[in-house]
C-alpha positions as CSV (number, residue, x, y, z in Angstrom):
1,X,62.9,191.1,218.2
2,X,65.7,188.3,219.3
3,X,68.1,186.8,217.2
4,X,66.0,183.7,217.5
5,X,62.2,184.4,216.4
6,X,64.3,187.0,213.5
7,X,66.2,183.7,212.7
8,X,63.1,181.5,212.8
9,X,60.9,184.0,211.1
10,X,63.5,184.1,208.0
11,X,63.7,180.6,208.0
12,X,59.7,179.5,207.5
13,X,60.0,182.6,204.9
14,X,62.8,181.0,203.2
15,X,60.7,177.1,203.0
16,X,58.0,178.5,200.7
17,X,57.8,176.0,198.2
18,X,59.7,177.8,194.8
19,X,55.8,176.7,192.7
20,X,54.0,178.9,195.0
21,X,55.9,182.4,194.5
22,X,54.6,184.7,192.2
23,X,56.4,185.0,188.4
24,X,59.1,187.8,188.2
25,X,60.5,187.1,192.1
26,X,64.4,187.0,192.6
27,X,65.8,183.9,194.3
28,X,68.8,185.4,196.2
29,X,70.6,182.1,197.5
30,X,73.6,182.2,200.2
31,X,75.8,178.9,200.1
32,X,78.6,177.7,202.2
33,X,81.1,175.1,200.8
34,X,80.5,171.6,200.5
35,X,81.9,170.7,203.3
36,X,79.2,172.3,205.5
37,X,81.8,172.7,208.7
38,X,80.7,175.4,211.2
39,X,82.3,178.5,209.9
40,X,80.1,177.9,206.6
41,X,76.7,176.8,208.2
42,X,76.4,180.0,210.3
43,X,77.8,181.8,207.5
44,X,74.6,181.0,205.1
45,X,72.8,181.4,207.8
46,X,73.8,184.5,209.4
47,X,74.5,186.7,206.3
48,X,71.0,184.9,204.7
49,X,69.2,186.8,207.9
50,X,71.4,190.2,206.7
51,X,69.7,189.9,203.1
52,X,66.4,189.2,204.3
53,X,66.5,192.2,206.6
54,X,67.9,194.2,203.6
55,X,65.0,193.3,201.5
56,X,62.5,193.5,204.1
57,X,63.9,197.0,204.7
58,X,63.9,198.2,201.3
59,X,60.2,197.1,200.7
60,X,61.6,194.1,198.1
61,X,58.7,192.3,198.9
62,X,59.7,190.1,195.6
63,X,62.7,189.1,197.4
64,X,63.1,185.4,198.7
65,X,66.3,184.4,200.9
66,X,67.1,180.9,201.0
67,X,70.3,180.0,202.7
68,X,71.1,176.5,201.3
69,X,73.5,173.7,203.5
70,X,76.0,172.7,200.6
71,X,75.6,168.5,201.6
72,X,72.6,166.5,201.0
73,X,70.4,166.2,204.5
74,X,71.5,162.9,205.6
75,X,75.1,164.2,205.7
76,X,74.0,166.5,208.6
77,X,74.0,164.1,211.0
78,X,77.7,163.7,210.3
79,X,78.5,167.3,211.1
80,X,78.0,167.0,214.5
81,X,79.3,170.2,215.6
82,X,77.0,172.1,213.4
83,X,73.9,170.1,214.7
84,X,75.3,170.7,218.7
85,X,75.6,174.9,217.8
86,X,72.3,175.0,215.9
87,X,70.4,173.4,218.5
88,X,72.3,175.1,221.9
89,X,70.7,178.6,219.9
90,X,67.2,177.7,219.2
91,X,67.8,177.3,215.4
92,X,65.2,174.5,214.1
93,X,67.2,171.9,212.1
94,X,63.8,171.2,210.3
95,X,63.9,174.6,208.9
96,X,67.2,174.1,206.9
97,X,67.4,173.8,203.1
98,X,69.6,171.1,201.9
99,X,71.3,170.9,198.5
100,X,69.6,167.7,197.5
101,X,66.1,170.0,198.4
102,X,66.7,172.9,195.8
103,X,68.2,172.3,191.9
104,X,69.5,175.7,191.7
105,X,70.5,175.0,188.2
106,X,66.7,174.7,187.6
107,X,66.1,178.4,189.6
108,X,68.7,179.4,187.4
109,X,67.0,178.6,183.9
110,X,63.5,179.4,184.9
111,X,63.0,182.6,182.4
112,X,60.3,184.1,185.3
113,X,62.8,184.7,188.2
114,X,65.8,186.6,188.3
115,X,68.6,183.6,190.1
116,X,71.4,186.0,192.6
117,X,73.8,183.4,194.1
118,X,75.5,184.6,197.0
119,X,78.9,182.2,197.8
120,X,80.3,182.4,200.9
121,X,83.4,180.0,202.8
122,X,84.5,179.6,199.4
123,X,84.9,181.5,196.1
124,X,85.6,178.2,193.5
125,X,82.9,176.4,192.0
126,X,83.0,172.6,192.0
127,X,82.6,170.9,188.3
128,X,78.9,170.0,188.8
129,X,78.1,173.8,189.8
130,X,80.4,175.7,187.0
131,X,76.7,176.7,185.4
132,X,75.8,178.7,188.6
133,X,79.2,180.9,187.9
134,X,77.1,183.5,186.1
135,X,74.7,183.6,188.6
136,X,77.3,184.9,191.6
137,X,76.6,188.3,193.0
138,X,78.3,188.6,196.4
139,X,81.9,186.6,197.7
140,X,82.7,186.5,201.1
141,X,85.6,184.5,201.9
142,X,88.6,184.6,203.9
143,X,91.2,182.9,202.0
144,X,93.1,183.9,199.0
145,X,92.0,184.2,195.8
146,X,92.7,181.7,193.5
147,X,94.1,183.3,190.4
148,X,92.3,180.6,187.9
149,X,89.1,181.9,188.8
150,X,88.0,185.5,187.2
151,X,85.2,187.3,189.2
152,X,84.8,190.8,187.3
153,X,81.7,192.9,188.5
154,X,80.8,191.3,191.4
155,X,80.5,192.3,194.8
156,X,84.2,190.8,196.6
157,X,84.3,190.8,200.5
158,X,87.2,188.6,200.6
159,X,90.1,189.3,203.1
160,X,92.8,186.7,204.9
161,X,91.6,186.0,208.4
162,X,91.1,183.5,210.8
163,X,87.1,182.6,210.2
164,X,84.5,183.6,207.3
165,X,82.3,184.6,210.3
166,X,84.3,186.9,211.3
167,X,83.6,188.8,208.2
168,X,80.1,188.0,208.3
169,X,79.8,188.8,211.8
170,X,81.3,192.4,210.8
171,X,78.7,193.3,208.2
172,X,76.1,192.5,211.4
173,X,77.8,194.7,213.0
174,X,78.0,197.5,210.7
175,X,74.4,197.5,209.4
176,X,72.2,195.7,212.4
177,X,74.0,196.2,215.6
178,X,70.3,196.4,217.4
179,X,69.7,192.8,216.8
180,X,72.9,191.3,218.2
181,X,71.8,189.7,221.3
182,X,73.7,187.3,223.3
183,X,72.1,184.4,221.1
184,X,73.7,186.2,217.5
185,X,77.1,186.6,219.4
186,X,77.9,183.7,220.8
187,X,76.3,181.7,217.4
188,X,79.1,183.5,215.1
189,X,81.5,183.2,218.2
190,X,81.6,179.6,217.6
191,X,83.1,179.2,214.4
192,X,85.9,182.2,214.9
193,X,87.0,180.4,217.9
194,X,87.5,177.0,215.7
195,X,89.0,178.6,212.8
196,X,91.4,180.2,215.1
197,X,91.9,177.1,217.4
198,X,90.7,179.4,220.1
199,X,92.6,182.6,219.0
200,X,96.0,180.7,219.1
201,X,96.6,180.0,215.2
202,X,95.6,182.5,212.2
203,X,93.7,184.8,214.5
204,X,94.3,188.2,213.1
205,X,93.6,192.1,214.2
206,X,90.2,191.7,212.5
207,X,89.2,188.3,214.4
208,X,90.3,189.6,217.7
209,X,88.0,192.8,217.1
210,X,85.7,191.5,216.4
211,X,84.7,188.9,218.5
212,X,85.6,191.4,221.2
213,X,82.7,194.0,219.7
214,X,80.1,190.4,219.5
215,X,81.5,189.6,223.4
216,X,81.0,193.1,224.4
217,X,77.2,193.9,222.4
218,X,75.9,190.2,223.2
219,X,77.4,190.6,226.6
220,X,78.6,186.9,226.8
221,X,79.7,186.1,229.8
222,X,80.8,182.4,229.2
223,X,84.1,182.0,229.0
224,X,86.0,181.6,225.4
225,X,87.8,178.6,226.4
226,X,84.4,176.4,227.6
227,X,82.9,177.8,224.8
228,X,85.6,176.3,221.8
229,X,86.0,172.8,224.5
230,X,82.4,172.4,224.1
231,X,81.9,173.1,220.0
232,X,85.6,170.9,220.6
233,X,83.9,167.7,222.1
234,X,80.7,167.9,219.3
235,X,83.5,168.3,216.7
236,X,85.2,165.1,218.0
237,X,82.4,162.7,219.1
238,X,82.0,160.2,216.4
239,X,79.5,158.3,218.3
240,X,77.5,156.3,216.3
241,X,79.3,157.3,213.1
242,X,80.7,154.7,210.8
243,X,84.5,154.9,209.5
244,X,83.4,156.1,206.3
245,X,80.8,158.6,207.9
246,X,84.0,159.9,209.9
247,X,85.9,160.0,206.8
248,X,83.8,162.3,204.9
249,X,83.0,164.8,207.9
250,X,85.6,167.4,207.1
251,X,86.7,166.3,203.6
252,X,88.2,169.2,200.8
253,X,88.9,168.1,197.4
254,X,91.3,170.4,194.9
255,X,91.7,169.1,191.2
256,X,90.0,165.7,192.3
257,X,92.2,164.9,194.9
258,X,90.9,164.3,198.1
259,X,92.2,166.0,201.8
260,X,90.3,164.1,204.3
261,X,90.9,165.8,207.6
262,X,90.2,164.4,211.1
263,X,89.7,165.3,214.5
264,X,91.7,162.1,215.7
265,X,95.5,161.5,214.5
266,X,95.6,159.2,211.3
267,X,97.6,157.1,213.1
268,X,95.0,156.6,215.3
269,X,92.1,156.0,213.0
270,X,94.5,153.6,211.5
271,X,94.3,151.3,214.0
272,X,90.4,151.5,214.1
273,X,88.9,147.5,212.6
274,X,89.0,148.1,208.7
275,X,90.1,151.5,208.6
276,X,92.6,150.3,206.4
277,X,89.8,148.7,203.8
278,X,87.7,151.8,204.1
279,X,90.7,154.2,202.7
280,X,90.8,151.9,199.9
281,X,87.1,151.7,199.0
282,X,86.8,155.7,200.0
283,X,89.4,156.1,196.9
284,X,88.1,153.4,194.7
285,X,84.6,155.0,194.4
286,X,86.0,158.2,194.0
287,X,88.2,156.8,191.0
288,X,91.3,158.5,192.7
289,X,94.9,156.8,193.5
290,X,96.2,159.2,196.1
291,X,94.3,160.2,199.5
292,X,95.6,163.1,201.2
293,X,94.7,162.5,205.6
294,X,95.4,165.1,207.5
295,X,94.9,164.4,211.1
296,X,94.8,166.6,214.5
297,X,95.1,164.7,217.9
298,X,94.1,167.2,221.5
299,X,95.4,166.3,224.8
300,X,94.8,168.8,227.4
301,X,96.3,171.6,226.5
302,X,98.4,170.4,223.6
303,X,98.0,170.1,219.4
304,X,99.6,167.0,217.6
305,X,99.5,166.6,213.7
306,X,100.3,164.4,211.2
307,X,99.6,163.4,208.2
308,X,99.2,160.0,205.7
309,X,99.3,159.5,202.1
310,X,97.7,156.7,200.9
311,X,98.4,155.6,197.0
312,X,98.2,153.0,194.7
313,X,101.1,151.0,194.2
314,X,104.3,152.9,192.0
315,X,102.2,156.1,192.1
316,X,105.0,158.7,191.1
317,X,102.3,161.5,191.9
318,X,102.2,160.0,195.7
319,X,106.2,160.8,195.1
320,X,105.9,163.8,194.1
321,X,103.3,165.0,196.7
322,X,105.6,163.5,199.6
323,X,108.5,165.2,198.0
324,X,106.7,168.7,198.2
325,X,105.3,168.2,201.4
326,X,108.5,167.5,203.3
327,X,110.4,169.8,200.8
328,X,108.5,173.2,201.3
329,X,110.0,176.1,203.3
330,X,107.0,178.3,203.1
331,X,105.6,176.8,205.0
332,X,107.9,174.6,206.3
333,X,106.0,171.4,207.7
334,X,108.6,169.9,209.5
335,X,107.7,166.1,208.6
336,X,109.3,162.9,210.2
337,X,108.7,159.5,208.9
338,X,107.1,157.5,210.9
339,X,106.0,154.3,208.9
340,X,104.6,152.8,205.8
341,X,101.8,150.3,205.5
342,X,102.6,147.9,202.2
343,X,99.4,146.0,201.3
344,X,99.0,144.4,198.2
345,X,97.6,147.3,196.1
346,X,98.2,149.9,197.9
347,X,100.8,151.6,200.7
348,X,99.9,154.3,203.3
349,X,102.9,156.8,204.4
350,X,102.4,158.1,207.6
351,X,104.2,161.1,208.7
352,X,104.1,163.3,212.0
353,X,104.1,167.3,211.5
354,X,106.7,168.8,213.7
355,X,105.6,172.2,213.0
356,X,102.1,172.3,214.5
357,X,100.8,175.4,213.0
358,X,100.7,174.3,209.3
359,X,97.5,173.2,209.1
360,X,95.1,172.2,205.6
361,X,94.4,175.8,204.8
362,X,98.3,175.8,204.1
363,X,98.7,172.3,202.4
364,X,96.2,172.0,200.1
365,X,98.1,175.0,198.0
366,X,101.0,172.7,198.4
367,X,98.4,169.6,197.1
368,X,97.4,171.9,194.3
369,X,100.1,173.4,192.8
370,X,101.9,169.6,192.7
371,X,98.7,168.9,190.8
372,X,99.2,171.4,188.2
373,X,102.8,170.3,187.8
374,X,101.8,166.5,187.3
375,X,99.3,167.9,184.2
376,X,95.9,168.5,186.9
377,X,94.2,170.6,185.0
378,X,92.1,173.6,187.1
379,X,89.5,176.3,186.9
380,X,86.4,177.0,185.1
């Protein structure tokens, strides 16, 4: 059986309404981070198919395997690289779960089902979801661990490399190496290649194995470069999207401040009609007086960064932020002013990033830990 009719198979399995299971079934529910980017999509996906192979293996025939997409649906359409992946390999966007589709809070408390939440992309709850702590069986992430949150007796797979799929695409490889065809490789090839900006940032020994092992057992032939371009121009084509659509496509938040990161330079969707007006409102409804944009311009063959901080006026926290950002060795960002944009409640610092291999993953620690300083408060 192909990647594709296994996929599709665990996918109408896992859209059985919850009301018609049996009493006494175990919900086992693999979730990527809210910001539903590539890397975590495939992810759910991907390691979802590994536990309902498991449970199909072992006879658990009281097992159901729902992989959930951590945005309501009608944010999908705003992920347009994960829609452009999905489709190119066969996977039917009709058979996703959203997280606007399942209350897992009501799974949880249902006395009848044992709840098993598997978190993967991410390893920190956000406030609305602290309940489902208690519920976490399985982590697999590939960023560090932050020390506020405690996770005795559960299952850790959590190492520093380029992509989550990489680790992922390792436990295929280790338990089902008969189903990787070329349509399971080049799905988890796509988000290694992003994560690692096509192998040239944060790829490490583990990424370059093995995507080698999924190039070699899917026997892709395409090459890796077409292949990141193509995920590249989905990533980047905002056609059709509004400004505030664009702004909340790749969008972290630590301690309730947002980090809304682009595929354009900020300088450039500053000069977009209202982009201006849209920051402000983007913050206002979010009740927060500091915006973090980080944005990532592509010519040809060459990366440029930089980075704004918008603020309410006499923000001291804005201060503080800029101070750390242009102040910090490890890693050293390499920041040159290049303008400020004084409106009557607000200002916007824009900055270009000299070093161009500091990327979010390295400043929202920098975001955070100024945070905690200012009196944020954190963890569970």
């Amino acid at each position: 059986m192909g990647m594709q009719e296994a996929m599709e198979e665990f996918l109408h399995a896992s859209k059985i309404p919850l009301s018609q299971l049996p009493p006494y079934q175990t919900i086992r529910v693999v979730m990527g981070n809210p910001t539903c980017d590539l890397d975590s999509a495939v992810c759910a996906l991907v390691q979802g198919l590994l536990e309902y192979l498991d449970a199909k293996k072992n006879g658990f025939a009281n097992v159901t395997v729902i992989p959930v997409m951590n945005i309501p649906e009608r944010e999908l359409r705003i992920k347009t690289e994960v829609i452009y992946s999905l489709k190119s390999h066969g996977i039917p966007l009709n058979l996703l779960t959203f997280r606007d589709q399942i209350d897992l809070q009501n799974v949880q408390s249902d006395a009848n089902r044992r709840f098993e939440l598997i978190l993967v992309d991410h390893h920190t709850l956000e406030e609305e979801d602290l309940a489902l702590k208690s519920s976490v069986v399985t982590i697999i992430d590939h960023r560090p661990l932050n020390p506020a949150w405690e996770w005795p007796n559960i299952l850790l797979n959590v190492e520093i490399i380029g992509s989550c799929a990489t680790l992922v695409a390792r436990n295929v490889l280790q338990k089902y190496p008969d189903i990787v065809d070329e349509q399971l490789a080049s799905l988890l090839r796509g988000p290694i290649l992003i994560d690692t900006y096509n192998m040239l940032e944060r790829a490490t020994a583990t990424d370059v194995d093995v995507l080698n092992a999924l190039e070699q057992l899917g026997k892709l032939t395409s090459d890796r470069t077409e292949t990141f371009n193509k995920i590249m121009h989905a990533k980047t084509d905002f056609t059709g999207l509004t400004l505030e659509e664009i702004m909340i496509k790749d969008l972290k938040v630590t301690l309730g401040i947002p980090l809304v990161g682009f595929s354009i330079l900020v300088e450039n969707f500053l000069m977009l009609e209202n982009a201006e007006e849209v920051i402000e409102k983007f913050a206002n409804e979010r009740n927060c007086n500091v915006v973090v944009l980080i944005g990532q311009g592509m010519t040809k063959e060459r990366v440029s960064r930089d980075i704004a901080i918008f603020s309410t006026l006499c923000n001291q926290f804005a201060n503080e932020i800029i101070r750390a950002l242009a102040e910090s060795t490890r890693p050293s960002l390499d920041l040159e002013f290049i303008k400020e944009i004084r409106k009557e409640k607000y200002i916007i610092y824009l900055y270009r990033q000299g070093n161009l291999k500091v990327t979010r993953k390295q400043i929202l620690p920098i975001v955070h830990r100024t945070a905690l300083l200012h009196g944020f408060k954190t963890g569970p």
